[in-house]
PAMIBA-255081 format. One line per 8 residues: their letters; for each residue y, x, z of C-alpha. Coordinates in pm, 1 decimal. Each point is the difference from the previous one (the first is absolute). Layout:
a = Y:X:Z  ...
***
This chain:
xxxxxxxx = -11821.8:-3423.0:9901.8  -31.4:-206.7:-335.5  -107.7:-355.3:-54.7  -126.0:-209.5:-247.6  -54.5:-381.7:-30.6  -268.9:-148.8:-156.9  82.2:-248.0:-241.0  -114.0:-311.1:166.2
xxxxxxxx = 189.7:137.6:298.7  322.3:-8.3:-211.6  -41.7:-320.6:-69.6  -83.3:-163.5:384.2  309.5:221.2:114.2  224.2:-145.7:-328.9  -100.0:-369.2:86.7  3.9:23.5:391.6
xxxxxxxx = 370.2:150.0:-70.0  28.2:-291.8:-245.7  -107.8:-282.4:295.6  241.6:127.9:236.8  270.8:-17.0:-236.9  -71.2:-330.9:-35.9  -0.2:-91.2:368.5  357.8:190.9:65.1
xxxxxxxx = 217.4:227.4:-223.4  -136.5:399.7:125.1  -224.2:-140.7:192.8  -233.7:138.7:-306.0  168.4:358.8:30.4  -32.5:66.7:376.9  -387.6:-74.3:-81.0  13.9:260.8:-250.9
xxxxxxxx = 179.6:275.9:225.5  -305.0:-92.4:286.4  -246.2:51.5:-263.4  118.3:301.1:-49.2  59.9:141.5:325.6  -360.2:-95.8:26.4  -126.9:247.2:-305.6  277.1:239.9:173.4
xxxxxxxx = -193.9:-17.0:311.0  -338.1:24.5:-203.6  138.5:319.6:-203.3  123.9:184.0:394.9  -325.6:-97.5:147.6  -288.2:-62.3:-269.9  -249.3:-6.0:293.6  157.4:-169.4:232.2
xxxxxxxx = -49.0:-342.7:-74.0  -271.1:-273.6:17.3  -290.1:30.1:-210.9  -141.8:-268.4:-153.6  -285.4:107.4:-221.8  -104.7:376.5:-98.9  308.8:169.0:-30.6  184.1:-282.3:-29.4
xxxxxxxx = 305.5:-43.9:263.4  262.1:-256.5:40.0  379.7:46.8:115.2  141.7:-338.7:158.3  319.2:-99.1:-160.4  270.1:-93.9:230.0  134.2:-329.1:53.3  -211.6:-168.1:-264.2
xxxxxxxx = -380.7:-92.1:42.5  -58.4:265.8:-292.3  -206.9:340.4:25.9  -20.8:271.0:-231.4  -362.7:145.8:-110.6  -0.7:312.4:-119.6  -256.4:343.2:-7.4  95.0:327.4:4.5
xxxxxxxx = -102.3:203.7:-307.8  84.7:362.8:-51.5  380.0:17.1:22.8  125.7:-367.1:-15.7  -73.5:-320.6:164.1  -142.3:-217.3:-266.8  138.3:-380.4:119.3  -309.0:-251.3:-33.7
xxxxxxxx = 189.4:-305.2:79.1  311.4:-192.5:150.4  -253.5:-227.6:216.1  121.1:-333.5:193.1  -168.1:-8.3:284.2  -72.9:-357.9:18.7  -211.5:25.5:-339.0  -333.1:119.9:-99.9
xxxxxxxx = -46.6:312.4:159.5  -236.5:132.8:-269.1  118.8:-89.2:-350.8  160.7:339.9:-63.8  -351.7:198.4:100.7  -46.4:-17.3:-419.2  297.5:262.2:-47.8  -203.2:268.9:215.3
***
């Protein structure tokens, strides 16, 4: 199955890659392979994940205190956000 980001997702994912880096040299890029195997996960099993509002679901990153929030629309998984976990947990509900 397909996916697509939403922009603001892009850019959470681009400077939460970005942070890492800073903190240690591909530390950045093994964030970036979890966050994927997380949409992976989301495209194998669109149903099979938390929900968190409506249709709504998150997939838990790996390693990281990161979760993706996605929905599943008619053939793709449309990617809502690249959430930490330790944030607000409702400032992406705007992008629904």
């Amino acid at each position: 199955m397909n996916f697509i980001f939403h922009p603001d997702a892009v850019i959470e994912l681009d400077d939460a890659v970005a942070y890492y880096e800073e903190i240690e040299t591909g530390l950045g890029i093994d964030l970036a392979a979890e966050v994927y195997s997380a949409v992976q996960r989301a495209c194998t099993m669109p149903g099979g994940w938390t929900t968190m509002t409506g249709d709504v679901r998150r997939s838990l990153v790996k390693r990281f205190p990161y979760g993706v929030l996605y929905s599943h629309e008619d053939g793709f998984i449309f990617i809502i956000a690249v959430m930490h976990l330790h944030r607000d947990p409702e400032y992406w509900k705007d992008r629904v």
